[in-house]
N, C-alpha and C positions, 0 to 999 in steps of 0.2 A: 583779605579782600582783593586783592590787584591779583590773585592767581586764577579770579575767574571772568577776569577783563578779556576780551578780544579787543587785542593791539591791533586789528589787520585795519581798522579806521587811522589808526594813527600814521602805520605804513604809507596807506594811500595817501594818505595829509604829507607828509616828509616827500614824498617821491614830487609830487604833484605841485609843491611849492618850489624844491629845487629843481626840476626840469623848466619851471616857470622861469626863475631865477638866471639859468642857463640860457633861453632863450631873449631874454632882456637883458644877457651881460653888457652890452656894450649899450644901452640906452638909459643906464643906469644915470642918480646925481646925489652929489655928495651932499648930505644933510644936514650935519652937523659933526664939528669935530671935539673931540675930550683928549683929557689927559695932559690938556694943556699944545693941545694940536697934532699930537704925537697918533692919537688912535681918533680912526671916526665912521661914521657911519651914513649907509646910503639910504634910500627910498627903498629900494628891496626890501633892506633890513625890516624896514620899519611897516612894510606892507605884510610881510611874511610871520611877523611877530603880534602885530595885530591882528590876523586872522587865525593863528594860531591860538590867541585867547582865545574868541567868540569860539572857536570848535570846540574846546576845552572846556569852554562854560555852559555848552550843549551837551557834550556827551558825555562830561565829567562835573555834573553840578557840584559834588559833594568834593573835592578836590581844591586845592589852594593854588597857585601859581606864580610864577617866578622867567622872566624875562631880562635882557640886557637894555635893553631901547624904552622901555615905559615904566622907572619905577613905579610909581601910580597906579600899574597894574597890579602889583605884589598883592597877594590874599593868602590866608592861612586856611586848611584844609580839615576835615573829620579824617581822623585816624593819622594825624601828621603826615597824609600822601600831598607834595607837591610836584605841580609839572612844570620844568624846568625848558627854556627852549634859548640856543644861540640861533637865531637865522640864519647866519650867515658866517663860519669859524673862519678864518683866515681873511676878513672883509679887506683888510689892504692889499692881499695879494688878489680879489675879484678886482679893486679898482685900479690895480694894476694890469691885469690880464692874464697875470699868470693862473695857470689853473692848476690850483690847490685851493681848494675852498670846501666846505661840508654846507651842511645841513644837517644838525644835531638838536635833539630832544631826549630828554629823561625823565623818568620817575622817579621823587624821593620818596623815602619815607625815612623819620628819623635825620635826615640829613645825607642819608646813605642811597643809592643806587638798585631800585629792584627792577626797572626796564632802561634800556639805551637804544638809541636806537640813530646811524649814523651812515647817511646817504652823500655820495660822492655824485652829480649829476654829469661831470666830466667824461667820467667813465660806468656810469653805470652800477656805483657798486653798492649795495646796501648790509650793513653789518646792522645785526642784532640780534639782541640779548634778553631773558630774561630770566629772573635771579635762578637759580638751580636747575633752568632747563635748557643752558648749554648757551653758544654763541653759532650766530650761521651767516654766511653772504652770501646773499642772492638765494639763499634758503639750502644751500647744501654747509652742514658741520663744518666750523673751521678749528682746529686743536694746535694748540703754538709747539713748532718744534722744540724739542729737548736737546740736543745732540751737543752743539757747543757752546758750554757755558764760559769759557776763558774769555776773559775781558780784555784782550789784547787782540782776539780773533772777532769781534764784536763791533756793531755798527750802534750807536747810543745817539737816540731823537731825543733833545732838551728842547726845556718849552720854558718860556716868560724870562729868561734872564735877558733883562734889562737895563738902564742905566737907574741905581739904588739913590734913595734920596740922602743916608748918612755914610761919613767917610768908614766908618767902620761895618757900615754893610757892604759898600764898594768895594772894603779889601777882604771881606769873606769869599765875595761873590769873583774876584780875578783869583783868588788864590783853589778855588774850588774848581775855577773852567780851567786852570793848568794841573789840574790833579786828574779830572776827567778825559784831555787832549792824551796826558800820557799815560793813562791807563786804557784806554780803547782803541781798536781801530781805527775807525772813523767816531765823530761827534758831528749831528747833523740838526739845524735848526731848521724846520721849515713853514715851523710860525701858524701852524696849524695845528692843535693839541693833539684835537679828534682824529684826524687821519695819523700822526702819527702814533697813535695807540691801534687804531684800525691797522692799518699796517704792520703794526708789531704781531698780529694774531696770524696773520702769511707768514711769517719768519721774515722780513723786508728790512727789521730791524730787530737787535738783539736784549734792547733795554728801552725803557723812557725811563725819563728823570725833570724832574719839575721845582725849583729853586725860588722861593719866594712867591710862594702862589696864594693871593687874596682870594678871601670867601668870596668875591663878586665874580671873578675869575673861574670858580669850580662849576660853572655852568657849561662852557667850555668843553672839559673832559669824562664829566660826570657818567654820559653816555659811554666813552670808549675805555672809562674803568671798569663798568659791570661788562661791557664784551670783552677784554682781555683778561677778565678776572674768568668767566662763563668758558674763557676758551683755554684755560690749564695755566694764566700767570699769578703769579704773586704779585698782590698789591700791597704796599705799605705805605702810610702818612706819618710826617712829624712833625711837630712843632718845633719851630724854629722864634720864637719871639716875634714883636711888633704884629701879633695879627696876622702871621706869615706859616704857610709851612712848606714842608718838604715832600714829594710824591715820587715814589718809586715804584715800577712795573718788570717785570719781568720774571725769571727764573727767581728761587727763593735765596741761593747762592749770591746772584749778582746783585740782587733788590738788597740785603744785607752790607753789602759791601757798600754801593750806594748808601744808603743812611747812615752808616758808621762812617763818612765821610763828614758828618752835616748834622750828628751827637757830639 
C-alpha cells in the first residue's frame, strides 16, 4: 500500500511546520512538564502535533496514529500502517536555544519503519527515506561511509541514558558508559536521537547506540532508523528487560560489538 503514496504532501507538512517552529523560537511557552519535571513540552509542540493529526486524517483516512503530546489522539490503522510524529526532537535544547532540534515523522507498519522522514530547520536540511528506495538530503543520495570501522578511531552518538529508576539498572547503565568512553574515540550525547542518526548517514559520526529506550520513546528515532538503514547501515534492537531495549546503528562489525555489550 504505502509504495504508492506520494510523500511530497508530507514533505511540505514537515518543512512548513518546522520553518514555522524556527521563526517562533523565541516566542515560544512552556506548557506542561513530565517525567516528573525533568522533560516538557511547549505550545509549538502541541500546535505542530495537532495539525499534523487533522492533515493525517485528511489525506491518510485509512491510517492510525500516534503522537507524543495527545495520547487521546492514538488510533489503530487498516493494514497496521501508523503515523507516528515528534514535533519537536530535542524540545529542551529549543527552549533552551541551542540549535539542535528536528522535526521528525514516520510511517509504521507492523511496528516497523517504511517512510522517515527528518527535517533540521536550523539548517535546512531534510533526510528522507523510504523502505527500499534509498535515503536522500535535500533530495541528492546520501550512502554512510564504509572506510573506518575501528572503534577507537570512531565518534559514537548515545541517546536516552538517563538517571535509571533501580540500583541494579544504575549499575548496568555506569558500567556500560565506561565500556563505551574506552572503547571509542569520542562518545557524544546530544540529546537529539533523530539528528543524530541523520548525521550518522554524512559520516559526522561513526555509530549510534541507544540504552534503555521505552516504546513511547521509539517515536523519536523511528524516522532516522529507516534513513540510516536506507543509507547502507546496520540496524539492530534488543531486548534488554523491564520494557526496555537496546538500539544499535551503524557498520554491521561495530553494531555487533555494541549489542554484545548489552547480551
Amino acid at each position: 500500500m504505502f509504495e504508492k503514496i506520494d510523500f511530497t504532501k508530507v514533505e511540505q507538512f514537515v518543512k512548513s511546520a518546522g520553518d514555522d517552529a524556527l521563526e517562533h523560537w523565541k516566542d515560544f511557552n512552556i506548557i506542561k512538564y513530565k517525567d516528573r519535571g525533568r522533560d516538557l513540552s511547549t505550545n509549538i509542540d502541541l500546535r505542530i502535533e495537532g495539525q499534523f493529526h487533522k492533515f493525517c486524517k485528511t489525506n491518510f483516512p485509512k491510517f492510525g496514529f500516534k503522537g507524543e503530546e495527545f495520547p487521546e489522539l492514538t488510533s489503530e490503522g487498516q493494514g497496521h500502517y501508523i503515523w507516528q510524529i515528534d514535533p519537536i526532537d530535542g524540545t529542551k535544547n529549543f527552549a533552551k536555544g541551542i540549535p539542535l532540534w528536528s522535526v521528525t515523522a514516520s510511517l509504521m507498519r507492523n511496528d516497523s519503519p517504511v517512510f522517515g522522514i527528518i527535517y533540521n530547520p536550523v539548517t535546512k536540511q531534510m533526510y528522507i527515506a523510504k523502505a527500499g528506495g534509498g535515503a536522500y538530503l535535500n533530495g541528492q543520495p546520501v550512502i554512510i561511509p564504509t572506510d573506518a570501522q575501528d572503534t577507537e578511531y570512531l565518534q559514537l552518538a548515545i541517546d536516552f541514558f538517563m538517571p535509571q529508576p533501580t540500583e541494579q539498572e544504575r549499575s548496568k547503565q555506569n558500567a556500560l558508559l565506561a565500556q563505551l568512553f574506552n572503547s571509542f574515540y569520542r562518545v557524544r550525547a546530544l540529546g537529539v536521537g533523530s539528528l543524530s542518526l541523520a548525521w550518522l548517514t554524512q559520516g559526522h559520526f561513526g555509530a549510534y547506540f541507544s540504552w534503555g529506550l521505552t516504546q513511547d520513546k521509539y517515536t523519536d528515532i523511528a524516522a532516522g532508523l529507516i534513513i540510516a538503514q536506507e543509507a547502507g547501515a546496520t540496524v539492530r534492537t534488543e531486548d534488554i528487560g523491564n520494557k526496555k531495549r537496546a538500539v544499535a546503528v551503524g557498520s554491521k562489525e561495530v553494531v555487533n560489538f555494541l549489542i554484545s555489550l548489552v547480551v
